[in-house]
N, C-alpha and C positions, 0 to 999 in steps of 0.2 A: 688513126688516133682515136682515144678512147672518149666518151665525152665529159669525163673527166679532166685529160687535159685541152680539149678544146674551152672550156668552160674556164679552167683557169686562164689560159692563154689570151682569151676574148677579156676577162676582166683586169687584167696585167697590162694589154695592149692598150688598153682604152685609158690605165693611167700612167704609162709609161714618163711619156715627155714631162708631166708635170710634178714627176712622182717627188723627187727632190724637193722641191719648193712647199708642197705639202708636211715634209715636216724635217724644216732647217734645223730643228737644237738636235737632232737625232748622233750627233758624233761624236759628244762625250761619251752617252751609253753604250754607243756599239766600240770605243777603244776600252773604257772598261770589264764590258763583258769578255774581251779578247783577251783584257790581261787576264782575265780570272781563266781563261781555257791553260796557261801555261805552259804557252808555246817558248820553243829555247832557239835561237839563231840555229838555222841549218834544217829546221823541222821541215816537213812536207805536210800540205793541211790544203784543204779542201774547203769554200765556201759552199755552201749546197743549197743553191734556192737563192744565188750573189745579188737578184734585180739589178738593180742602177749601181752595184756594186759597193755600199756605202763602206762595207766591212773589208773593203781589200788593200785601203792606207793601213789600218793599224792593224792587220795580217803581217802585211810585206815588214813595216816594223819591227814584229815579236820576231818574225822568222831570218828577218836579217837581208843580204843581198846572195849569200850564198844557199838560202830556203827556195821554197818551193811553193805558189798561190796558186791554184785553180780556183776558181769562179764559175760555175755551171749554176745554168738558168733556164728553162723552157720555153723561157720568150722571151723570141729574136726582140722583139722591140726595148723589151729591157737591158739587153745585153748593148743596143744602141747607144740605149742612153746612159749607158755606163762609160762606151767609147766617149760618145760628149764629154763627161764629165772630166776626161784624162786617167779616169780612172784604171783602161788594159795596162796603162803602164805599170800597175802596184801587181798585176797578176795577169794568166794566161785564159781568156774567157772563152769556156765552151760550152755551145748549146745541147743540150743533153736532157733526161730524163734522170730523177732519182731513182726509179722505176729501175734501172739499167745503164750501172756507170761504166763509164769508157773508162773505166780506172785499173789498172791491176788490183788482186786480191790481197789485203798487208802489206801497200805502197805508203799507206800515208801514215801519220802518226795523228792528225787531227782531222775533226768536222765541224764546222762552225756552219749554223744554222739558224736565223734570223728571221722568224716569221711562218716558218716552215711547215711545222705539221699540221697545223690547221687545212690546211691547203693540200693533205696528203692523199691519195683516192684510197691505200692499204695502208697505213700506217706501220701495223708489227712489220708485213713485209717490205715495205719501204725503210725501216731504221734496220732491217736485216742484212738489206742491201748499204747502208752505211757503216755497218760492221764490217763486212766483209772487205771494205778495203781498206780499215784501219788494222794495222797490226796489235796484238794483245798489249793491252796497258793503254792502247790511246787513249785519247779523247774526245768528248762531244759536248759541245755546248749548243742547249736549244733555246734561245736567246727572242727576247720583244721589247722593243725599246719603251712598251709601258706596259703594265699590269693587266690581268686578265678581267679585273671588274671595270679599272678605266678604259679597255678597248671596248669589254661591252656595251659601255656605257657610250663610248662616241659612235657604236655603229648601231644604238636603239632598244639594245637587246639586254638580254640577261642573263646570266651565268646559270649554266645548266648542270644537273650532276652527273651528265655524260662531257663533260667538259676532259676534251685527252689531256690539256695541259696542270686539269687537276692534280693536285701530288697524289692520292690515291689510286688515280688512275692511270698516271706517268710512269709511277714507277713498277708498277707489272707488269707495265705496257715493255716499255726501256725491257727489266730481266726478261724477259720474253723474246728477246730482240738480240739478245748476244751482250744488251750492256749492263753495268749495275748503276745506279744513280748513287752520286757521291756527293750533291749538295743541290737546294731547292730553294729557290728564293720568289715573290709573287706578290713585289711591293707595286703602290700607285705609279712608281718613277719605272717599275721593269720588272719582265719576268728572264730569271735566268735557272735552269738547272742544268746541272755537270754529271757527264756518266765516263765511265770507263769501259774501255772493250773488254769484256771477259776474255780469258784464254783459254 
């Protein structure tokens, strides 16, 4: 294991059990951001980076009972306490790397992704590897239940102009990657932007 994801793993692990609790209003934003991915009943969608799985009730939702939820997460403890939560029941949780998904290539039609590329050790090749097993026209939502100056601001820091979730630098990042960015948004309440898989 690289110490990249040791490194996430170790910081994920250590907030795993309490991770929920730390931040209970988080459910409207992550059902909104979901509706905005515009998943249709029957869809096949992928949470990528699920943690405590907050995004897999209003997944199963959009997608219906005849749809399709995976949840992959790199740490086992997060995927724990997802089990806690009841939450395997809204989707199939697997421990996996984005790195290198256990997925066919153009199985899914979605990627919902919460937190995510901050946390990425390659980014272009890591949203490459999330192309690859979207079919063309999917979609990808890369989703933060608060804004990129309000997270700085709660973890000390300050927004940098290497910042990937900057739109500037999202969106070259994203066409670079197989996707095109189809909406950007990077209010106090949430950051969301939408891409589409190129064909």
């Amino acid at each position: 294991m690289s110490d990249d994801h040791t490194h996430v793993q170790e910081f994920f692990t250590a907030r795993a059990a309490g991770w929920d609790s730390r931040f209970p209003d988080d459910g409207p934003a992550y059902a909104a951001a979901v509706a905005e991915l515009g998943l249709r009943p029957g869809d096949r969608v992928l949470d990528a980076g699920c943690g405590t799985g907050r995004a897999l009730p209003p997944l199963r939702t959009a997608v219906g009972p005849s749809g399709q939820v995976i949840g992959l997460d790199l740490t086992p403890a997060m995927l724990q306490a997802a089990v806690r939560a009841g939450r395997h029941r809204d989707g199939r949780l697997v421990l996996a790397d984005v790195a290198a998904l256990p997925v066919r290539s153009e199985s899914l039609d979605a990627v919902f992704a919460a937190g995510l590329i901050a946390h990425l050790p390659q980014p272009g090749r890591n949203l490459r590897e999330l192309a690859r097993v979207v079919r063309p026209g999917g979609g990808l939502a890369l989703f933060h239940p608060i804004g990129r100056a309000a997270l700085a601001a709660r973890q000390g820091r300050r927004i940098t102009p290497d910042d990937l979730r900057a739109e500037g630098n999202l969106g070259p990042l994203l066409a670079g990657s197989g996707w095109r960015m189809t909406s950007y948004a990077d209010e106090d309440a949430r950051f969301l932007a939408l891409a589409v898989r190129e064909g």
